[in-house]
C-alpha positions, -999 to 999 in steps of 0.1 A, spaced: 0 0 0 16 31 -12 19 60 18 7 93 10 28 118 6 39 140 31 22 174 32 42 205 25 45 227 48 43 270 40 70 288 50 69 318 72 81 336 41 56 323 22 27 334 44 42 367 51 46 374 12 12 360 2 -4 378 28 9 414 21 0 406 -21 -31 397 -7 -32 432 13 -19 446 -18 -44 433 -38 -75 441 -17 -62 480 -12 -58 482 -54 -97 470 -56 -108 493 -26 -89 520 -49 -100 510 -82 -141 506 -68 -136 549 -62 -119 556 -90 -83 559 -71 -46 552 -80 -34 527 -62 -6 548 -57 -25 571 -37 -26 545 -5 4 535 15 3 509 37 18 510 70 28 474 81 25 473 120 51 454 131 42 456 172 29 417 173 57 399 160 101 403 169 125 421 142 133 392 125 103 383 118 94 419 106 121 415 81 98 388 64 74 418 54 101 444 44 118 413 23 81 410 11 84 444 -1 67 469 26 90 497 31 64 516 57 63 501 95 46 513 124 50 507 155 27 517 185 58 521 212 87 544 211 109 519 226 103 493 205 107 517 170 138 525 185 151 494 191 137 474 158 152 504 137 188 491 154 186 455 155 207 438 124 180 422 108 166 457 98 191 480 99 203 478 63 166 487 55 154 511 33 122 516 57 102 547 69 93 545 103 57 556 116 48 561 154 12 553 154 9 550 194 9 575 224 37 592 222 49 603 260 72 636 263 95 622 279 99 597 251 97 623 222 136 624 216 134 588 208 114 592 177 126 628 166 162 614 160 149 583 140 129 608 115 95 589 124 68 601 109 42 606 143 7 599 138 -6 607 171 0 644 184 -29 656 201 -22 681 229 0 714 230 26 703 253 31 667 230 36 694 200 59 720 219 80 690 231 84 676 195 98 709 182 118 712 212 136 681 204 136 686 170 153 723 171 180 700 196 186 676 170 187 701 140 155 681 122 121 691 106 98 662 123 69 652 102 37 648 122 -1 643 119 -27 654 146 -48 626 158 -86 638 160 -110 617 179 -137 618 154 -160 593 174 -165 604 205 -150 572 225 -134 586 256 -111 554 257 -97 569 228 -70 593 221 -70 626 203 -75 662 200 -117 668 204 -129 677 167 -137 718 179 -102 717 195 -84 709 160 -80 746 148 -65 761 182 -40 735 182 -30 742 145 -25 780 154 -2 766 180 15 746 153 24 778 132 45 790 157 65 755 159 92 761 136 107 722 133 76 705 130 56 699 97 18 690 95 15 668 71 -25 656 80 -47 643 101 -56 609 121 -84 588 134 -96 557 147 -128 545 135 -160 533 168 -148 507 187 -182 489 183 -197 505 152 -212 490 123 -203 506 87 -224 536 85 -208 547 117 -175 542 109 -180 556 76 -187 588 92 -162 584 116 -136 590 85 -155 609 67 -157 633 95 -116 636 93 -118 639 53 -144 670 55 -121 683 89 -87 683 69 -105 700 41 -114 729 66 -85 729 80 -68 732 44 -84 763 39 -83 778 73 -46 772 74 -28 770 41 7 767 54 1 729 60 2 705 37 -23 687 49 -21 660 23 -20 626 46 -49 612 62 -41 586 80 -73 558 89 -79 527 82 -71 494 99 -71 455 89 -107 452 97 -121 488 83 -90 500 56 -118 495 25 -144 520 40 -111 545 50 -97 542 15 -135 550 0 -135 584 22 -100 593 11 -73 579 32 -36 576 21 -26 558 47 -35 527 57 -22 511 90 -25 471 86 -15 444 116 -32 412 117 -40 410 84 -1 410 75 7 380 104 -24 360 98 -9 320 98 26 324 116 
């Protein structure tokens, strides 16, 4: 009786790889549905679930863009061997603490979550110190949730005008986190909310940019990319099978 044959096994590459084309995929469909380039949407891989050799899996995959949710961990991925000879732009998509701030300002880290005076004095503080023009978004809780973080939605101008007078820093957008528990018409307007803020907040002050908004996670990147996101900041979907 002849055995059967022993079953293959995936490799980690493998999965890694063939998830992110998947990613890839799905984000060029959301894009193509509106009437988007594909080039218009950057995904963020967050790297926070899985060790910096793993995360060399993705960038070997061909993600440049990681995001991590902990200064101390962006820091010490962006030094360990098995990513430092990467081309990769670093995003801090977590709290950011002051007292952490110089961590992040000397790596060039795009910050995605600025969302009180003193966090944005302290960034171009640091960033006058280290002789750098740090790249930031301001993260607007557009849904309400206290358990969330963020600048209130009437609060966004105020803290803009105190952006004009921070010399090192540059406001590239804006960021949100969709309802914790909502269905899709609520977290449609959750992002569409930011989409119609940012255009305010392009006229009201045209010294920004303005050009990045930043929503859109594993489970709701689709709807984001429909109300305009350009980035897209994608976990689980990426380590799905390891």
């Amino acid at each position: 009786m002849k055995s059967e044959p022993a079953r293959k096994e995936t490799s980690r590459e493998q999965i890694v790889r063939n998830n992110y084309r998947r990613l890839v995929e799905r984000v060029a469909s959301a894009c193509e549905r509106v009437g988007r380039q594909t080039s218009d949407v950057r995904i963020v891989g967050v790297s926070k679930y899985v060790d910096a050799v793993t995360t060399r899996l993705l960038t070997d995959a061909g993600c440049s863009q990681l995001g991590e949710s902990r200064p101390q961990l962006l820091a010490s991925k962006a030094s360990d061997p098995a990513l430092c000879d990467q081309s990769i732009d670093w995003h801090l998509i977590g709290k950011l603490q002051r007292n952490k701030v110089d961590l992040v300002v000397k790596l060039g880290a795009l910050i995605h979550s600025v969302d009180s005076e003193r966090l944005l004095r302290a960034i171009d503080a640091s960033a006058k110190k280290h002789a750098a023009v740090t790249r930031i978004l301001v993260e607007v809780n557009c849904s309400g949730d206290a358990e969330k973080q963020g600048v209130a939605v009437d609060e966004l101008p105020s803290l803009l005008d105190v952006a004009r007078d921070c010399s090192q820093v540059e406001v590239l957008g804006l960021m949100t986190m969709s309802a914790r528990d909502g269905d899709t018409s609520v977290v449609q307007g959750n992002f569409a909310d930011l989409r119609q803020l940012r255009e305010r907040a392009q006229q009201s002050h045209p010294q920004f940019p303005l050009c990045e908004l930043s929503m859109g996670m594993s489970g709701d990147f689709e709807i984001a990319i429909a109300e305009g996101s350009t980035i897209v900041r994608i976990g689980s979907l990426l380590w799905e099978g390891l």
